[in-house]
C-alpha positions as CSV (number, residue, x, y, z in Angstrom):
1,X,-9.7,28.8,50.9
2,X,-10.6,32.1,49.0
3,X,-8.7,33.0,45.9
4,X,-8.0,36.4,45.4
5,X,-8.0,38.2,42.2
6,X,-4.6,37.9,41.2
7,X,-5.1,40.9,38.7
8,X,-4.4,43.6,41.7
9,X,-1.0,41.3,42.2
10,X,0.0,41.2,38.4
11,X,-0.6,45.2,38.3
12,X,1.6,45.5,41.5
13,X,4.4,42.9,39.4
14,X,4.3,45.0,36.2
15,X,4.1,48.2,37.9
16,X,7.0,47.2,39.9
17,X,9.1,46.5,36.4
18,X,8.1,50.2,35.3
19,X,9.7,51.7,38.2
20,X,12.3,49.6,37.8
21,X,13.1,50.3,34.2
22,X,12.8,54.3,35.3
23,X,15.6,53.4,38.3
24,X,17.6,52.7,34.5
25,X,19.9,50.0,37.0
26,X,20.1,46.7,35.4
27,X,20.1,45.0,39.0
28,X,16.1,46.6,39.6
29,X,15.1,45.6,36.2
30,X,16.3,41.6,37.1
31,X,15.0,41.8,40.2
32,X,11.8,43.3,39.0
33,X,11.9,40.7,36.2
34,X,14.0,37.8,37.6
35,X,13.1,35.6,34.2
36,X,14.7,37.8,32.0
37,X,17.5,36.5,30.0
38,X,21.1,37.3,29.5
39,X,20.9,38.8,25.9
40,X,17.6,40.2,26.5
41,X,19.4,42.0,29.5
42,X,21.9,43.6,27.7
43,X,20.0,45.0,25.3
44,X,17.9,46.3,28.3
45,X,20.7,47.8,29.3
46,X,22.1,49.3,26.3
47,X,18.4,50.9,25.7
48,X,18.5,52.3,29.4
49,X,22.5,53.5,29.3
50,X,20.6,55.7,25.7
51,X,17.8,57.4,27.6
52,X,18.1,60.3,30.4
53,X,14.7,61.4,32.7
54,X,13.1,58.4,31.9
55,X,9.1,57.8,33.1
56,X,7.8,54.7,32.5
57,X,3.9,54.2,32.2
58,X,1.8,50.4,31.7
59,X,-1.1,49.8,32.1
60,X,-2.8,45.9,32.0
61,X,-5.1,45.8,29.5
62,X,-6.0,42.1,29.1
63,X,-5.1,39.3,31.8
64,X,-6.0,35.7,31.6
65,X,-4.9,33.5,34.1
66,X,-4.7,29.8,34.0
67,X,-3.8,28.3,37.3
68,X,-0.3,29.6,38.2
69,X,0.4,31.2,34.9
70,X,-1.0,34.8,33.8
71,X,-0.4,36.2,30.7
72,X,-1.1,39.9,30.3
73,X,-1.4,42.6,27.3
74,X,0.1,45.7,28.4
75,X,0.2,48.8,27.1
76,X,2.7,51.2,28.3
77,X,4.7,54.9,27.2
78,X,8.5,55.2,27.8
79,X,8.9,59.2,28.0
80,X,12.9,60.2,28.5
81,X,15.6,62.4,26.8
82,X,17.8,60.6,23.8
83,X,21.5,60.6,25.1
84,X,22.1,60.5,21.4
85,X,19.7,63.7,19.6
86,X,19.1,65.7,23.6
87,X,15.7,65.7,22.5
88,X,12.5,64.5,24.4
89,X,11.1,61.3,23.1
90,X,7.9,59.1,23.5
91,X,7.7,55.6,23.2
92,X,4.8,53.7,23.0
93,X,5.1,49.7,23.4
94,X,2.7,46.7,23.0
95,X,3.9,43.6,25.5
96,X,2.5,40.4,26.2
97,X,4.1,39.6,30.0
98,X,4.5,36.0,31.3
99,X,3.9,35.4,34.9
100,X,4.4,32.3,37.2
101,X,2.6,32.4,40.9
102,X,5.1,31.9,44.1
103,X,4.9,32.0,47.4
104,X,5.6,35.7,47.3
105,X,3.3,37.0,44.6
106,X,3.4,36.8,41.0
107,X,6.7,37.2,39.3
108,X,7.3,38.0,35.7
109,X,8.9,34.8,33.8
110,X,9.2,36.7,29.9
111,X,8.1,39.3,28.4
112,X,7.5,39.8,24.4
113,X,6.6,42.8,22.0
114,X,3.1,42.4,21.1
């Protein structure tokens, strides 16, 4: 059997938890990221309920894959309005995201600041 790159599947997995942190509803973010964990979730959603207009960019920079496990660097830019100071802020962040092959792709398991 061929094996396919899985990088093209762990950009479409991370790029699907972007646009789900931009949809700012808690229930896209766990689906997106179905290992997250409870108190990482509310503080997810504390951080969303804070920012207005926002637009999420990553971007893989390093992927290494072992078997059914892939761990990737990401870079990535939060852009939104502050609730708090109605002013336009950037946000740059450093992860390292966990991800576990299934029978429907790669799924994120945990993801860490760098």
């Amino acid at each position: 059997a061929a094996v396919t790159d899985p990088r093209e599947a762990v950009e479409a997995a991370i790029q699907s938890y972007a646009r789900a942190m931009e949809s700012r509803q808690i229930a896209e973010v766990r689906r997106a990221y179905p290992g997250i964990q409870p108190e990482q979730e509310s503080q997810v959603a504390q951080t969303l309920r804070s920012m207005e207009q926002l637009k999420v960019t990553m971007r893989v920079v390093a992927l290494n894959v072992a078997g059914s496990t892939a761990t990737a660097n990401v870079t990535g830019l939060y852009e939104f309005r502050s609730r708090d100071t109605r002013r336009d802020e950037r946000l740059p962040v450093e992860l390292i995201v966990t991800l576990e092959s299934s029978a429907g792709g790669w799924v994120i398991r945990q993801i860490r600041n760098r």
